[in-house]
C-alpha positions in Angstrom: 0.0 0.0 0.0 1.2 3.5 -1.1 1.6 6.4 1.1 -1.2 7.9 -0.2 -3.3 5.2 0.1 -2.8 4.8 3.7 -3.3 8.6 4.5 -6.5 8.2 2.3 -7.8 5.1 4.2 -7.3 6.8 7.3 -9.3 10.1 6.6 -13.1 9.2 7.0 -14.1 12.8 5.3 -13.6 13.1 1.2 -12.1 17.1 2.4 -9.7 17.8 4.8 -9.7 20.9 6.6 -6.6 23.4 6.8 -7.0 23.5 10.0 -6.6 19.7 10.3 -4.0 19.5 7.9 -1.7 18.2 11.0 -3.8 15.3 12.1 -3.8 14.0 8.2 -0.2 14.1 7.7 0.8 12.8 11.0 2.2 16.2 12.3 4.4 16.6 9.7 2.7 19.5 8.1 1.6 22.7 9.3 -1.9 24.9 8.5 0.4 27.7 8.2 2.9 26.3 6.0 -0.3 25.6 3.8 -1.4 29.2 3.7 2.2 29.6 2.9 2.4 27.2 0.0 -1.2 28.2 -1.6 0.2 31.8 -1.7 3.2 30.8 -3.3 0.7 28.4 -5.6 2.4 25.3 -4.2 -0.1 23.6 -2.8 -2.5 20.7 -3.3 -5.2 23.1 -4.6 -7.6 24.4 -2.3 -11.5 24.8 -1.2 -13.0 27.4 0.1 -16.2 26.9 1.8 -17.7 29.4 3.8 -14.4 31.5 4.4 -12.8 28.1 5.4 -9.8 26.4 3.5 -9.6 22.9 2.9 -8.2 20.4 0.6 -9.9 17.5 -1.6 -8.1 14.3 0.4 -6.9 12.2 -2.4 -5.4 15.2 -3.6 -3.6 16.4 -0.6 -2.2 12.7 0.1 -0.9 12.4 -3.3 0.9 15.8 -3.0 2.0 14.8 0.2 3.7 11.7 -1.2 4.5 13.7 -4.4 7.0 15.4 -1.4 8.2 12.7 0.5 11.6 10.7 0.3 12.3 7.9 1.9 15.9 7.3 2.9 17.3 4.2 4.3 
């Protein structure tokens, strides 16, 4: 199972909130790095719903693993 997988079969919402971004990545990432990264047009893509940012889940946890490196 992929990286992304996992991180999807452990979300039960199809959106992740920024505000919850640390919970999906295991406290690797930040809400303000996010707001960092969307201003620099890094980022997963966003939603905004309401004045709230989120992120669609399968797209955040393929970004995520777009990111990561594994090192032995």
């Amino acid at each position: 199972m992929t990286l992304s997988e996992k991180l999807i079969a452990s979300w039960p919402a199809p959106i992740v909130a920024r505000a919850q971004v640390g919970a999906f990545s295991g406290g690797l990432l930040h809400p303000r790095t996010m707001a960092n990264l969307d201003a620099l047009k890094q980022g997963p893509g966003r939603i905004t719903i309401g004045g709230k940012v989120a992120y669609d889940r399968d797209a955040l946890a393929r970004w995520i693993e777009s990111r990561a490196t594994v090192q032995a």
